[in-house]
Phi, psi and omega in degrees: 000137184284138184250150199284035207283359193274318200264185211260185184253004176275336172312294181314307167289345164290306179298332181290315222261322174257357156280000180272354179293316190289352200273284172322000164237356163280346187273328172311287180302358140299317176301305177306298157319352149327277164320303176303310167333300179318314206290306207285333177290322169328300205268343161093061166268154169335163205257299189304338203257324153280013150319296199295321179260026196243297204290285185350302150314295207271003169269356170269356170284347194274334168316298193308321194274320211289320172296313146324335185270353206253314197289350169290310198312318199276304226260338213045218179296005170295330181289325198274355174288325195279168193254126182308120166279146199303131192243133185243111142359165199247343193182162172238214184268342183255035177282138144301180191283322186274023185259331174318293175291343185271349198251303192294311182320304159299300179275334177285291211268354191262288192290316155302342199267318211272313184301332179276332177290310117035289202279321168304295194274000169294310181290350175264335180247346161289128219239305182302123178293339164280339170285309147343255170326354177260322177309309171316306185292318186271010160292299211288341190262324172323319178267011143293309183292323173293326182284350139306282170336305207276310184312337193301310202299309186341279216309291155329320191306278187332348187234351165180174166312143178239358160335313184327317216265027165316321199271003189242353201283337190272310131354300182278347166287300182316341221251295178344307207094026196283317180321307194301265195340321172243035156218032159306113175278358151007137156256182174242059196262343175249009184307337174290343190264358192123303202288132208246125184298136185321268174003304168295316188307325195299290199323296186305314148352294184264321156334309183298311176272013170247330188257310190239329169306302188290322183281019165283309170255027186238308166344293202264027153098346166288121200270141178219042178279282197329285170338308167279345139308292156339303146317281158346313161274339157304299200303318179285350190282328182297301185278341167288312217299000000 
């Protein structure tokens, strides 16, 4: 293993530190795909589409592992002091189908959709080889998970309107972290390291939900005029601040 001895140790704790941040919300989203896995099986989802959320579980634990090995390279034993935080599930079994959809809707079509673009420009700009390749691995699957939301979503449009969740879209971006993200102030000094600028983020942020989330739910019937109002109003707020 290459050691990061080029950057300062305050460098080092910035890059260690987020991917150990990231190995503790991948372990969260295995538990959760977990969960879904229950509701859907519950609820008689397509066979395929629970698979896809079967393979999901066990690919953010390995995610979960993989971030963690990044975060020993940066942190050393400093990774193995911090403390895991507790982790619940997002939802159980006794969810309705529309608490259901709202939940897949968040973590699939909203957070996967958003983390693979994220982690794709995290794999073009990044220069360190072990952050490359982790970037890589959690691109091809990430964009797997997401593709689990929109089919669930397909799959619903055929049995009835999905319009309900027009009044929810805007919640689940907040519920999302879209507030921190689009007023992060990150510089970009470390970008060959991984590290992605307040700035960029914002700007892909709203790329995302604007060229593929949003025309994805105006497809199945979902309305995101709020939503871009919302944006909007972050964004001036944003540009004053």
């Amino acid at each position: 293993m290459l050691r990061p001895t080029g950057l300062t140790d305050r460098q080092r704790a910035i890059v260690g530190s987020t991917w150990l941040h990231r190995a503790k919300e991948e372990e969260k989203a295995s538990l959760r795909y977990g969960a879904l896995a229950l509701s859907l099986e519950k609820h008689h989802a397509p066979n395929e589409i629970l698979e896809l959320c079967l393979r999901a579980a066990r690919d953010e634990a390995e995610h979960a592992k993989l971030c963690m090995e990044l975060a020993h390279e940066f942190l050393g034993q400093r990774a193995d002091q911090a403390t895991q935080a507790d982790v619940v599930p997002a939802m159980t079994v006794e969810y309705s189908e529309q608490q259901l959809t709202w939940e897949i809707v968040q973590t699939c079509c909203l957070n996967e959709t958003w983390n693979a673009t994220l982690l794709g420009h995290i794999y073009q700009r990044a220069e360190w080889p072990s952050i490359k390749r982790a970037a890589r691995t959690l691109l091809a699957d990430e964009i797997w998970h997401s593709r689990l939301g929109w089919s669930y979503l397909n799959a619903l449009s055929s049995k009835g309107s999905l319009n309900w969740l027009s009044d929810h879209i805007v919640s689940m971006l907040k519920s999302s972290g879209a507030k921190e993200i689009l007023r992060d102030e990150t510089g970009d000094e470390l970008e060959a390291y991984g590290e992605v600028s307040g700035a960029t983020r914002r700007q892909l942020f709203s790329n995302t939900f604007r060229d593929v989330i949003s025309p994805g739910l105006e497809t199945l019937g979902v309305s995101t005029s709020a939503a871009h109002a919302w944006f909007q109003i972050i964004g001036d707020r944003t540009d004053r601040a």
